[in-house]
FIZA-19311 format. One record per residue (C-alpha): x, y, z. Coordinates in Angstrom, 3 decimals. Last residue first. Example, Ala and Ser with C-alpha at 12.3 -4.5 7.8 and 13.67 -1.06 7.14 Angstrom:
// residues 2
SITE         c1         c2         c3
SITE     13.670     -1.060      7.140
SITE     12.300     -4.500      7.800
This chain:
// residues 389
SITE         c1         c2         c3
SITE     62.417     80.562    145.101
SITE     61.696     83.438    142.892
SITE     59.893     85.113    145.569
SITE     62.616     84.433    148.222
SITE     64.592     86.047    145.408
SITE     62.360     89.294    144.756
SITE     62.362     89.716    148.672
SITE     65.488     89.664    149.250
SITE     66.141     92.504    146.420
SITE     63.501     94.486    148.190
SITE     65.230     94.093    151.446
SITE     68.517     95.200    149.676
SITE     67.047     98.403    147.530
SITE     65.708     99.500    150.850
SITE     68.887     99.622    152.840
SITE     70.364    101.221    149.768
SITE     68.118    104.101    150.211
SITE     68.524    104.312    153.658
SITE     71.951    104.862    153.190
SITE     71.634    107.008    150.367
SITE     69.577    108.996    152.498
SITE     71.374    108.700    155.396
SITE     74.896    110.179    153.322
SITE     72.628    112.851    152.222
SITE     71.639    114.305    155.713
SITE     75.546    113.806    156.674
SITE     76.585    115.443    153.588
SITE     74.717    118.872    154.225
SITE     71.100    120.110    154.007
SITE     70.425    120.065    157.938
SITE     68.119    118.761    160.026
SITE     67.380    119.947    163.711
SITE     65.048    122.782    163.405
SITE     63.729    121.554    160.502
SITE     64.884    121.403    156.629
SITE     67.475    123.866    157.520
SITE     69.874    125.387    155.191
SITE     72.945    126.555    156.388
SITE     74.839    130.027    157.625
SITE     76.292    129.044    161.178
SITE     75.647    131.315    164.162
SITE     78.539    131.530    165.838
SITE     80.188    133.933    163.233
SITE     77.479    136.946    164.652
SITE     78.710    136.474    168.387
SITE     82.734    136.556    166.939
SITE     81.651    139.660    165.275
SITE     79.960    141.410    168.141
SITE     83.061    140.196    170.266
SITE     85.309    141.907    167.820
SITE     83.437    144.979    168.366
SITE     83.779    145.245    172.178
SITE     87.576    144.314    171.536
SITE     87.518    147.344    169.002
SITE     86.237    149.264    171.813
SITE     88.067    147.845    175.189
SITE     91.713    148.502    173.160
SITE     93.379    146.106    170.934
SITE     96.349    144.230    171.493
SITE     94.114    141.329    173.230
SITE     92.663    140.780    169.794
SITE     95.456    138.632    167.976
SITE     92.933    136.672    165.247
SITE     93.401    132.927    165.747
SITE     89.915    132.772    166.826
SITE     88.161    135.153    163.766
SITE     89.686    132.731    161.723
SITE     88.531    129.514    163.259
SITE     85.566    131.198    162.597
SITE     85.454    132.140    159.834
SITE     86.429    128.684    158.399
SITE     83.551    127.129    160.496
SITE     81.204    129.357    157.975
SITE     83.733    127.610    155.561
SITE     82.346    123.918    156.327
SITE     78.705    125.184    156.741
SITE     78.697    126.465    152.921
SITE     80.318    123.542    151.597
SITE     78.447    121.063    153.422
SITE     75.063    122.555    151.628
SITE     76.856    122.251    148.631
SITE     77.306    118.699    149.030
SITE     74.087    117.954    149.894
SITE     72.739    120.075    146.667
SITE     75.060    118.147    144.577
SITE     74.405    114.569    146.540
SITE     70.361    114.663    145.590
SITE     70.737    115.903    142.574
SITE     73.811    113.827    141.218
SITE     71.511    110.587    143.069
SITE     68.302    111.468    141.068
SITE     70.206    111.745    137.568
SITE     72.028    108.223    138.734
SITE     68.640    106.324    139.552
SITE     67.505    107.473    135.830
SITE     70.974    106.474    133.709
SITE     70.492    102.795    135.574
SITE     67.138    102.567    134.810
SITE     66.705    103.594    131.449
SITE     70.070    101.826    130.501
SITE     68.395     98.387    132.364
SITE     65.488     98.854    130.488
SITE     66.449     95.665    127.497
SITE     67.255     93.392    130.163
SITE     64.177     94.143    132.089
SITE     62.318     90.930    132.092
SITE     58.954     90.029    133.414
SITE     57.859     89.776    136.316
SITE     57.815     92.869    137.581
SITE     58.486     94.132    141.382
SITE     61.899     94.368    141.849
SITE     62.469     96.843    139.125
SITE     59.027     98.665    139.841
SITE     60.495     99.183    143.225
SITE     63.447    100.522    142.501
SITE     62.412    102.477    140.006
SITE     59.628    104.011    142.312
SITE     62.063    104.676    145.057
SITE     64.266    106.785    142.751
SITE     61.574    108.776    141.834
SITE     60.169    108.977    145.537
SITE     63.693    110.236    146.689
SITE     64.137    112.764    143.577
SITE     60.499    114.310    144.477
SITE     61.206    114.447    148.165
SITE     64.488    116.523    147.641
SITE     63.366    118.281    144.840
SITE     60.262    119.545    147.670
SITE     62.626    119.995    149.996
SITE     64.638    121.993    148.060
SITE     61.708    124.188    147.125
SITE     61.165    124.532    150.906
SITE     64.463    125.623    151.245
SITE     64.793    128.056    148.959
SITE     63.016    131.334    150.768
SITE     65.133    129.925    153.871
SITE     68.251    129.894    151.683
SITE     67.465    133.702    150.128
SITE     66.851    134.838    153.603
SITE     69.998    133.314    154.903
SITE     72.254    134.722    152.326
SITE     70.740    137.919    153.150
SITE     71.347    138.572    156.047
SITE     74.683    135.994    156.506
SITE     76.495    138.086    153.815
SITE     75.130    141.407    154.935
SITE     75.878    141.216    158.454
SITE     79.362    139.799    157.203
SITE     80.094    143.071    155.336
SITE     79.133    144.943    158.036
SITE     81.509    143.369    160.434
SITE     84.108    143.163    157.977
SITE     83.811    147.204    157.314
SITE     83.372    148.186    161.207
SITE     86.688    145.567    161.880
SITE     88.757    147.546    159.496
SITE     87.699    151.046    160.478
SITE     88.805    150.261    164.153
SITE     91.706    148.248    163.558
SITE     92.718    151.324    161.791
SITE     91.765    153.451    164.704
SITE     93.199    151.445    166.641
SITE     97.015    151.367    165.304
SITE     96.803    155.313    164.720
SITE     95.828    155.929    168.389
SITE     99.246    154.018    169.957
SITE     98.454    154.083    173.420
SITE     97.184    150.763    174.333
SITE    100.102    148.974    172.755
SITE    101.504    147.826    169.548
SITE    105.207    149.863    169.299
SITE    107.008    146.800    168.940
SITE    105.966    145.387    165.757
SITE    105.483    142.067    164.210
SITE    102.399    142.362    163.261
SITE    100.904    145.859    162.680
SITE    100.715    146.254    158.784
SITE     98.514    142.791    158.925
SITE     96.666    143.720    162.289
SITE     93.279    143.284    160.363
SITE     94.696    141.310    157.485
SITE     93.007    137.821    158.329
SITE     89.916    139.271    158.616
SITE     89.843    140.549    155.130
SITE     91.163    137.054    153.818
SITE     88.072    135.231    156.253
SITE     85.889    137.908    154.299
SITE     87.391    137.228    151.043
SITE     86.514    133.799    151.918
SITE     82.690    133.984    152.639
SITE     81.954    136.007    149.246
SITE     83.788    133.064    147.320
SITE     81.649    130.834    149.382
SITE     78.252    132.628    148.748
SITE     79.003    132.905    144.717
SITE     79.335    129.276    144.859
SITE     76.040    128.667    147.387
SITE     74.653    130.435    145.020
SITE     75.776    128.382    141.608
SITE     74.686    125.600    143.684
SITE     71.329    126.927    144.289
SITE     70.437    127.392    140.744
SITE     71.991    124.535    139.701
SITE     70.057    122.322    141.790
SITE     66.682    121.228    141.116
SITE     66.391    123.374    138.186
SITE     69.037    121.585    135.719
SITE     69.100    117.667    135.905
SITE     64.844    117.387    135.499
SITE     64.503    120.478    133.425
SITE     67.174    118.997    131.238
SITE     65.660    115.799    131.025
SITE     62.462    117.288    130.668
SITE     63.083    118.837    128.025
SITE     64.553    116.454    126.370
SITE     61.633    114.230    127.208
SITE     59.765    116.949    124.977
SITE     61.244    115.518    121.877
SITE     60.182    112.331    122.158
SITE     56.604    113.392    123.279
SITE     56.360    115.338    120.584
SITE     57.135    112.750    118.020
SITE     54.954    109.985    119.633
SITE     52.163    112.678    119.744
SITE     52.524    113.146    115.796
SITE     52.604    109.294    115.029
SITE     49.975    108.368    117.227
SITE     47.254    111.160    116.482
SITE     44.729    108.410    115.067
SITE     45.498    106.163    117.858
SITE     43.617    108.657    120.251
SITE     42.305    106.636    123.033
SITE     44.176    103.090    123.221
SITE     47.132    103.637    121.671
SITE     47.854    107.353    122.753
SITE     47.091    106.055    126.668
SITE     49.466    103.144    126.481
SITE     52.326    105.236    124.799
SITE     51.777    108.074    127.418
SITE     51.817    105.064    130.372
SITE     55.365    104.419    129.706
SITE     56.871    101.004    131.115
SITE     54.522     98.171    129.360
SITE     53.795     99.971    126.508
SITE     57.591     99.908    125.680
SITE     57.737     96.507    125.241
SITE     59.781     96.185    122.305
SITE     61.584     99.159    122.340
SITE     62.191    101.978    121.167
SITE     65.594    104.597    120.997
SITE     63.253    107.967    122.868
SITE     63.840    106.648    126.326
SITE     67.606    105.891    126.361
SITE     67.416    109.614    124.473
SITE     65.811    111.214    127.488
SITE     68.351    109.817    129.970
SITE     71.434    110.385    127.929
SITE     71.038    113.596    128.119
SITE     70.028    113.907    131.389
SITE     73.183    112.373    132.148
SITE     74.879    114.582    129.916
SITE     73.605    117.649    131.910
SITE     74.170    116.166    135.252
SITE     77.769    115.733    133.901
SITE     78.570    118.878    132.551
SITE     76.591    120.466    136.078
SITE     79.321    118.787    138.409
SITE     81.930    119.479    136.029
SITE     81.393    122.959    136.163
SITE     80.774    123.161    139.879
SITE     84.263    121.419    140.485
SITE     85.974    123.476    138.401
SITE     84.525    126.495    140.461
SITE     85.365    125.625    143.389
SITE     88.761    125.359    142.066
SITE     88.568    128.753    140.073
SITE     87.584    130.118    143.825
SITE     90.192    127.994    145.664
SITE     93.160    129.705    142.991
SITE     91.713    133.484    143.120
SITE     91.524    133.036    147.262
SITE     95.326    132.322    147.098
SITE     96.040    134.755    144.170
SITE     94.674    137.495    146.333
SITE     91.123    139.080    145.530
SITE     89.720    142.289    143.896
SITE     89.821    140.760    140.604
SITE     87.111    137.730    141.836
SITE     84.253    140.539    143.010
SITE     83.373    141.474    146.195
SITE     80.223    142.702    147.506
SITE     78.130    140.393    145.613
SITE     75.495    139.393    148.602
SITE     73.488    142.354    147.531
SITE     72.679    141.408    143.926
SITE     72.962    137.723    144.589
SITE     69.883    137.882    146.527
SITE     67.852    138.998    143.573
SITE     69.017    136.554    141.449
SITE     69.024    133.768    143.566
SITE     65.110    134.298    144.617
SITE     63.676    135.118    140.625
SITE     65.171    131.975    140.100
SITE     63.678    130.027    142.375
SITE     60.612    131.018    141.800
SITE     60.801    131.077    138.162
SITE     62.003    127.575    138.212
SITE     59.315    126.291    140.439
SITE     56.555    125.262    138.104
SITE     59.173    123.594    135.773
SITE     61.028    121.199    138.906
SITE     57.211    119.951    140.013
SITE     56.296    119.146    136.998
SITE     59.600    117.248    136.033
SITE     59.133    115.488    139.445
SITE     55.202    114.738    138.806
SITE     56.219    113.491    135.326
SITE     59.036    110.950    136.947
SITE     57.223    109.650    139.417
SITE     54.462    108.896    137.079
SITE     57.155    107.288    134.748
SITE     58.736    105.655    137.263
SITE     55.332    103.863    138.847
SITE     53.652    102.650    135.061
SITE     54.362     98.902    136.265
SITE     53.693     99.474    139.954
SITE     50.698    101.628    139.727
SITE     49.626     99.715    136.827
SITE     49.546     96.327    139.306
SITE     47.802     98.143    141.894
SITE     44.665     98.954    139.546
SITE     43.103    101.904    137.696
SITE     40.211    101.276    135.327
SITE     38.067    103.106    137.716
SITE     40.807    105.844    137.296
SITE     40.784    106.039    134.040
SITE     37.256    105.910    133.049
SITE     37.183    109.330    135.270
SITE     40.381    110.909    133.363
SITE     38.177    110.120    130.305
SITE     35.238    111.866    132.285
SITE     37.591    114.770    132.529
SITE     38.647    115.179    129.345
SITE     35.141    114.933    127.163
SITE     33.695    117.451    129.675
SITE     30.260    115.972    131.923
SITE     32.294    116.193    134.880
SITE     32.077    119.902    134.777
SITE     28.623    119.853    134.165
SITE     27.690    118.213    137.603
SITE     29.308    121.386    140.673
SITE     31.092    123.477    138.798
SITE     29.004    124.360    136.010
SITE     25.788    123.896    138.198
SITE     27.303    126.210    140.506
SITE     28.144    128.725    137.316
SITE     24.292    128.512    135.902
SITE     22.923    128.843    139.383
SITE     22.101    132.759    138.911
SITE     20.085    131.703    135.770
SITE     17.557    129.507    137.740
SITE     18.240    125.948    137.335
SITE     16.112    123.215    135.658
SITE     19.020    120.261    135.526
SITE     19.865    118.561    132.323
SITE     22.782    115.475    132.774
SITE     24.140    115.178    129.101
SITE     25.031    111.705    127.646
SITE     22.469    112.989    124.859
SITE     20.386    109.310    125.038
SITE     20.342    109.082    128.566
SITE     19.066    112.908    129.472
SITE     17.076    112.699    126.668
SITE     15.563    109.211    128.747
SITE     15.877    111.470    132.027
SITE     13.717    114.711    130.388
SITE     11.214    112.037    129.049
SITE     10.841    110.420    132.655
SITE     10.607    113.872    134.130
SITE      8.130    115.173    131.942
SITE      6.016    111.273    132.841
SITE      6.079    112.477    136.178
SITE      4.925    115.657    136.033
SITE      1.981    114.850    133.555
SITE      1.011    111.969    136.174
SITE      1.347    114.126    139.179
SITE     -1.399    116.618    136.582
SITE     -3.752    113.478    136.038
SITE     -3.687    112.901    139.991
């Protein structure tokens, strides 16, 4: 009895030190140290148990009003943790899809390539300045700035002392951001599928040319030897050069694809979260409306420049092979029209990205996002007025 009664009142004084210190003591062989690490001290750190108080403070209504800006952070997160991958991906790929380079082609192909890429260069310019303008809409103050970004809130409340410094940083870091935000989603993979399309039509130009010193000319038939074999060598070299093409420019798009998805997903929930939060408060937004408006466009220039791109590459795989189709085979002898078959076979199956088995990454997939999109932004506008009724 007297020694339960020592026991008991150990524990008691162990529990009230355990009170006092804030620290949860446990009697734990040495080999236990780590478990007990990960298992209850872990949650005794500074950090997490003020991410702890944080989320039993957490209600609906901060959800909503701090929304964007989470959306946002996971979305630049989830942009700077890929960029290596998808980096390291393009750049290795483009070292074997680069069999031809821009001096080696006609003026025809020279002229679509500088358009293609005019149209790339003014596509990144202006996702560039519109991230621009993004971060500084959010680094000119406001009034109620508390109210939108939760890294103001949390700085107030539980380390006012570092205010000034951390607002600095965190102005400056939303460039950053901004350019992370604009830049690794899709210029990677638009400068790819560039490279990919300039590939793709020096291959239609080489298949255009395979009877090119032969047209025209009477003395085509099975027994001309010379003709053949040069159809011969010509069709071996496109038909390696488009194994290669489609090889690895299929690798490197299924190796991307999941990263696109994941932009994809990221840009649709930012976008969502806007709209939501902007039909949602109360209060008014005349002074956000720059934030808002420069934010929903960033998402849609991501979401519409990888779509695009996507249509780009599918629209001149159809080029080959509406190519290879007009090509004048039945000249050619049982071998080369053996091999022409092979290459026909190969153009059938289109080069694209695939987000399943039966969605693609082209302009139809983005034209039903921004379709559904919009369809959401007009319930939730109906439902903000039959509220304000």
């Amino acid at each position: 009895m007297t020694l339960a009664l020592a026991v008991a009142n150990n524990v008691h004084s162990l529990a009230a030190q355990s009170r006092n210190t804030n620290i949860l003591i446990f009697t734990v062989d040495d080999h236990l140290k780590l478990c007990h690490f990960f298992s209850v001290g872990i949650f005794q750190l500074k950090i997490v148990r003020l991410l702890l108080g944080l989320s039993k403070r957490f209600e609906l209504d901060y959800f909503v009003q701090y929304g964007p800006m989470y959306f946002i952070s996971v979305y630049t997160f989830v942009c700077i943790i890929t960029q290596s991958y998808v980096t390291s991906i393009i750049t290795r790929y483009l070292h074997h899809t680069k069999i031809w380079t821009i001096e080696n082609a006609p003026k025809e192909i020279i002229e679509q390539v500088k358009k293609i890429g005019l149209y790339v260069t003014l596509y990144m310019a202006t996702a560039v300045c519109m991230a621009l303008l993004v971060a500084a809409s959010f680094t000119v103050p406001t009034e109620r700035d508390n109210e939108f970004l939760y890294p103001y809130k949390l700085c107030e409340k539980y380390f006012p002392w570092f205010k000034t410094m951390f607002m600095f940083l965190f102005k400056f870091g939303l460039f950053v951001m901004a350019y992370a935000s604009a830049s690794i989603p899709a210029f990677g993979i638009v400068y790819f599928y560039a490279e990919l399309v300039l590939q793709k039509y020096m291959l239609i130009y080489s298949i255009e040319k395979i009877n090119a010193n032969y047209q025209k000319r009477v003395y085509i038939s099975l027994d001309n030897k010379q003709y053949h074999v040069a159809v011969s060598q010509k069709l071996k070299i496109v038909i390696k050069n488009h194994i290669i093409l489609n090889k690895y420019g299929r690798q490197a798009l299924e190796e991307c694809q999941m990263f696109v998805f994941l932009f994809q997903i990221s840009g649709i929930v930012t976008m969502a979260g806007v709209v939501v939060f902007y039909f949602t408060f109360s209060g008014s937004l005349t002074d956000q409306y720059l934030r808002i408006i420069a934010l929903m466009l960033l998402s849609f220039l991501t979401v519409i420049g990888l779509a695009v791109s996507g249509q780009t590459i599918e629209d001149i795989s159809e080029e080959l092979t509406d190519a290879l189709v007009k090509v004048e085979w039945y000249h050619w002898n049982e071998i080369n029209k053996m091999k022409y078959l092979i290459l026909l076979t190969n153009a059938s199956k289109v080069l694209a990205m695939k987000f399943s088995e039966n969605i693609l990454l082209n302009l139809g997939l983005g034209l039903q996002i921004a379709k559904a999109f919009f369809t959401a932004v007009s319930i939730m506008y109906r439902l903000r007025l039959s509220r304000d009724v």
